[in-house]
N, C-alpha and C positions, 0 to 999 in steps of 0.2 A: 235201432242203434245198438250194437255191439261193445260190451263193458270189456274193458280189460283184465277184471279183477270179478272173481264169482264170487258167489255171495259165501262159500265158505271159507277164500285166501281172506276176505274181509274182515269176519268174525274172527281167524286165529289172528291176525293181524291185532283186532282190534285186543282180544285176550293178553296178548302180549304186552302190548302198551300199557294195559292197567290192570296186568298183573301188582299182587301185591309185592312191596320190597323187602327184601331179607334184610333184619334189622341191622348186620353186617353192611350195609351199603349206604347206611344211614349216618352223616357227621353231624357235628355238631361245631359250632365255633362260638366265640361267645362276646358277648358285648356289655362294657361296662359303661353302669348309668352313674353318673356324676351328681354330686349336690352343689352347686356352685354358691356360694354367699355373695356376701361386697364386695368381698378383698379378696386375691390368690390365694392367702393360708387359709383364707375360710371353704374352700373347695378339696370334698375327699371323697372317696368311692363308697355308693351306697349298695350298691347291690349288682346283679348282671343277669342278662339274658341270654341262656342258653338258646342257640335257634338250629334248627334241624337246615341240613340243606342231602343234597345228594350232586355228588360229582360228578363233572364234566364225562370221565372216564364211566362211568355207570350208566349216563344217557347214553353215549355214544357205543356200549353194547346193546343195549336194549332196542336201538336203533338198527343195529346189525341182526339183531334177532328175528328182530320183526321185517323187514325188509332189505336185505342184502346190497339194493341198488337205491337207497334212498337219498336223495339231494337236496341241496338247498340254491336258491337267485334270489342276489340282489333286488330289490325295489325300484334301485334309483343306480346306474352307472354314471362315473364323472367322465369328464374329456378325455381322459387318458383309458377308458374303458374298463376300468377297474371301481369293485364296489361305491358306492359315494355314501356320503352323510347326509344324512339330511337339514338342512336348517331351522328346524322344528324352534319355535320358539320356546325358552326354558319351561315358562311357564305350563305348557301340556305335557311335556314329558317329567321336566326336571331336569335335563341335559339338553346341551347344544351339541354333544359327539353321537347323537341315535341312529344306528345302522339298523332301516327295515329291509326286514324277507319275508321268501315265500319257502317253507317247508312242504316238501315232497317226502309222505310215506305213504306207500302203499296205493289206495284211491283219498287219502285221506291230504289235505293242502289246509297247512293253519298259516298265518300273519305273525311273524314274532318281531321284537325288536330288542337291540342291542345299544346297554348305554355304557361305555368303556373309552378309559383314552388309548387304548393301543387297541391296531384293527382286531389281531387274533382272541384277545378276547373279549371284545365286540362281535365278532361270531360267536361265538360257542353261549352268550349270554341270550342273542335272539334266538339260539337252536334252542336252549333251556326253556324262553318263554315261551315260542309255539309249540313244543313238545308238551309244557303243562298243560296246555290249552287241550291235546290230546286224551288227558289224562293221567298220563305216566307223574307220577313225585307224590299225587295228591293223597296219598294217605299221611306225610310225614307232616300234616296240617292236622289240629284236634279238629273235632267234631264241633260246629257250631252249638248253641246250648239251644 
């Protein structure tokens, strides 16, 4: 059987994906942890978490780097022939709006899924999570102890 892909477009393929990230590409946004009491006035901000992400715009170079023609389908198409949602009960995802795919880079095909109310970025969130799945983001996670 005849591969499409040699074992060296593989390996820089793969390099590329999990290159490391220039700490330039790396955001942060931040979230504040609340103390709640009994009452309204008894609720005031304790502290916050800083959390790394990396942009939409960052994968979607990195994506272009490593494979020029890489694409993404739908799971599930509705009647109208257009992406569909899936009716995932909340409880396994968390959402009722979960858009799964199939990520095409290279020889590489990961499963990602998207939980968003508006489609656009219900994409770009399952491109994020099969692309982790690659590798690509995971440095801007500590080290397990």
């Amino acid at each position: 059987m005849e591969t499409l892909w040699t074992e060296e477009e593989t390996q820089r393929i793969t390099e590329i994906l999990q290159a490391k990230l220039d700490p330039s590409e790396i955001k942060y946004r931040y979230e504040n942890i609340y103390y709640s009491g009994d009452y309204p006035e008894d609720c005031h901000e304790v502290s916050y978490n800083r959390i790394p992400y990396v942009p939409f715009e960052t994968i979607r170079n990195r994506l272009n780097l490593a494979d020029q023609k890489w694409w993404w389908e739908p799971l599930l198409i509705d009647e109208q022939g257009q992406p569909g949602i899936t009716p995932a009960p909340r409880a396994v995802t968390g959402s009722e709006n979960d858009m799964w795919i199939k990520l095409h880079v290279g020889p590489f095909v990961k499963i990602g899924v998207g939980q968003a109310d508006n489609p656009q970025a219900r994409v770009k969130d399952a491109i994020m999570f099969a692309i982790s799945l690659m590798g690509v983001d995971l440095d801007i996670y500590p080290e397990p102890d």
